[in-house]
C-alpha positions in Angstrom: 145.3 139.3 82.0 146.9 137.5 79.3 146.8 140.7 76.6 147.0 138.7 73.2 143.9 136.3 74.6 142.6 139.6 75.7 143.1 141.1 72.4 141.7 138.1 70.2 138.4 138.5 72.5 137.8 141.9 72.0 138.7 141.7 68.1 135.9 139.3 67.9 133.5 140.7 70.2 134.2 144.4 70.4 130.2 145.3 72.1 131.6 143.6 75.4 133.8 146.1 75.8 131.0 148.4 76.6 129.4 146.1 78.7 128.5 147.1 82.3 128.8 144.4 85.2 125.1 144.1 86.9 126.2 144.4 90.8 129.6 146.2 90.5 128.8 148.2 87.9 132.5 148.3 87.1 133.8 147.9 83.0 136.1 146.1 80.9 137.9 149.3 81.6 137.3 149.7 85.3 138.0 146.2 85.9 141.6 146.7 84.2 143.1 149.7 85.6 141.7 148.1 89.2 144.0 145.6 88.5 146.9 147.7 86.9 146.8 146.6 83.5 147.9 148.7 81.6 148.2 146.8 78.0 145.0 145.9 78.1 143.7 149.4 79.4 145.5 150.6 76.2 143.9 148.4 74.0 140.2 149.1 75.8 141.3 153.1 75.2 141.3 151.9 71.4 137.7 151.1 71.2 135.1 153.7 69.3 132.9 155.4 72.1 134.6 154.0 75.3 133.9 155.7 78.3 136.5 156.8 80.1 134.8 158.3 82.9 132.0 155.4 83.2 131.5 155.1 87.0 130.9 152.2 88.9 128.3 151.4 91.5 130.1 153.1 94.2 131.7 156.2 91.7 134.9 154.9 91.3 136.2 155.6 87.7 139.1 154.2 85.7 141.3 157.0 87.1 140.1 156.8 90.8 141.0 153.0 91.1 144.2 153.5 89.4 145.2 156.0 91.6 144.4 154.7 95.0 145.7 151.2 93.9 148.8 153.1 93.2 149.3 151.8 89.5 151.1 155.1 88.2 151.4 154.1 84.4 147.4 153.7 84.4 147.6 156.8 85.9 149.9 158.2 83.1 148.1 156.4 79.7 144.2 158.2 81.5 145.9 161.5 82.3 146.8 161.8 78.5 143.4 160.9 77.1 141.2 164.1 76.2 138.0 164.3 78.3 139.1 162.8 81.6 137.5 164.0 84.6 140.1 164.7 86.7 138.0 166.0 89.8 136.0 163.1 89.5 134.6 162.0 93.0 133.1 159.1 94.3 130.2 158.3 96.1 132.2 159.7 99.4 133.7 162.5 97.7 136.7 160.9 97.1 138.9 162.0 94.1 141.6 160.6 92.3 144.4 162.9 93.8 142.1 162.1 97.3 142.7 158.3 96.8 147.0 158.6 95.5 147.1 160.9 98.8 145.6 159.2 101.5 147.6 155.7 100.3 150.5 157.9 100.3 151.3 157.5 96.8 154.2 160.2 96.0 154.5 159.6 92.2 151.1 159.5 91.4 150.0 162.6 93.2 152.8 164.4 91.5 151.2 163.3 88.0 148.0 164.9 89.3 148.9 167.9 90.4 150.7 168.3 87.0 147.2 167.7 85.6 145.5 170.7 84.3 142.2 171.5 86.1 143.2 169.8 89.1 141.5 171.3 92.4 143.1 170.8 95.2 140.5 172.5 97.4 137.9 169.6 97.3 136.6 168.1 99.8 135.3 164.9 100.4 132.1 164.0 102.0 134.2 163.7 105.4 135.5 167.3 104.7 138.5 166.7 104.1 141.0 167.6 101.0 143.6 165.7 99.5 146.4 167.4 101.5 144.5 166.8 105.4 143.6 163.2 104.0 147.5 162.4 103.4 148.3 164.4 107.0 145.9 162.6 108.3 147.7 159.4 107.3 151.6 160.9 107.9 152.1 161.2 104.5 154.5 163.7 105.0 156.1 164.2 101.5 152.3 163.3 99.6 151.6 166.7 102.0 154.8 168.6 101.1 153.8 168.2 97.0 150.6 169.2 97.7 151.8 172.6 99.4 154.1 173.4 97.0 152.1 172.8 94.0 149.3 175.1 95.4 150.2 178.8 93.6 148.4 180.7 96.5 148.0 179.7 99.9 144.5 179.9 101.5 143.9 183.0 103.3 142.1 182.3 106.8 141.9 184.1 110.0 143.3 181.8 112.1 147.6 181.7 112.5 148.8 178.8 111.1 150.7 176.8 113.7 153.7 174.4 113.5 153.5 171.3 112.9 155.8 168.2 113.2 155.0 166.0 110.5 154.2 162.2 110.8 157.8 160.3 110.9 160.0 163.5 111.4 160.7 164.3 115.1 163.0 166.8 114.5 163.2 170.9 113.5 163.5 169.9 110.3 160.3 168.3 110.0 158.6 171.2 111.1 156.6 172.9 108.5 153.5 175.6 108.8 150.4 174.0 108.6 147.5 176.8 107.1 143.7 175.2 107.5 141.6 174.5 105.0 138.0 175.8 104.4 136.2 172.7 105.3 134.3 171.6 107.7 136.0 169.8 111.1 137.7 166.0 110.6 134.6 163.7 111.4 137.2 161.0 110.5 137.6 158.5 107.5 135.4 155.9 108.4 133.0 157.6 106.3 135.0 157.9 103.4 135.4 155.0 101.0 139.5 154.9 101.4 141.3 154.0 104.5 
């Protein structure tokens, strides 16, 4: 996207900015932090009465799509506008900090966890949270940020065993996996991310 072009079309038409696509259901918004751009985003953010947590046809928001496309300063420029949902999920369940961790994106799952209201204890439609999504994908370090970030750990019955994460074969990547509250892994072919 050409941003002065982009600019010049929105100055003279500012209405299409709102405008919904038919089968996608995906925003001028949408559409541009899908694509990572975030000049134009900021421009589109600029615009009286935008939605900023307008969901497509399959649930995806601004911020989901940012996320698991990996484009952090989308990311960044959402997570500082007032109102965003940031437990937003999609039509599998998926949220934004589900979609940074199963694409193993470090960086933006740090900006999420920093986010206030965050909940790391959702699950998504294939019961899984964020942190077995990114285990489930050897995201060892995405994992690692998600344990630490959590201020209490979750109390179950069972003993939590050792684990060697993805990558790490030696003692040193051996860390104490606890289990989550959801249901068994019925795998991610449900789920909208891969």
């Amino acid at each position: 996207g050409d941003v002065s072009e982009f600019n010049r079309w929105l100055s003279e038409d500012l209405e299409s900015a709102h405008a919904v696509e038919e089968v996608t259901g995906r925003t001028a918004l949408t559409e541009a932090a899908a694509g990572g751009h975030t000049e134009i985003m900021s421009l589109l953010l600029r615009v009286p009465g935008i939605d900023i947590n307008h969901a497509d046809a399959v649930g995806d928001t601004a911020l989901t799509l940012s996320s698991v496309c990996g484009y952090e300063a989308c990311v960044k420029l959402l997570l500082g506008v007032t109102g965003i949902d940031i437990n937003h999920a999609n039509m599998w369940g998926m949220t934004a900090l589900m979609g940074a961790a199963i694409k193993g994106h470090l960086s933006i799952v740090r900006l999420l966890l920093k986010a206030p209201g965050i909940d790391i204890t959702l699950c998504s439609e294939s019961g899984h949270t964020a942190r077995d999504h990114a285990l489930s994908k050897g995201h060892a370090q995405v994992v690692l940020a998600i344990d630490s970030s959590s201020n209490e750990a979750l109390e179950l019955p069972d003993t939590p065993a050792p684990l060697v994460l993805a990558g790490q074969g030696s003692a040193s990547g051996t860390a104490p996996v606890t289990r989550h509250r959801c249901s068994p892994c019925r795998g991610c072919a449900t789920a909208g991310w891969r």
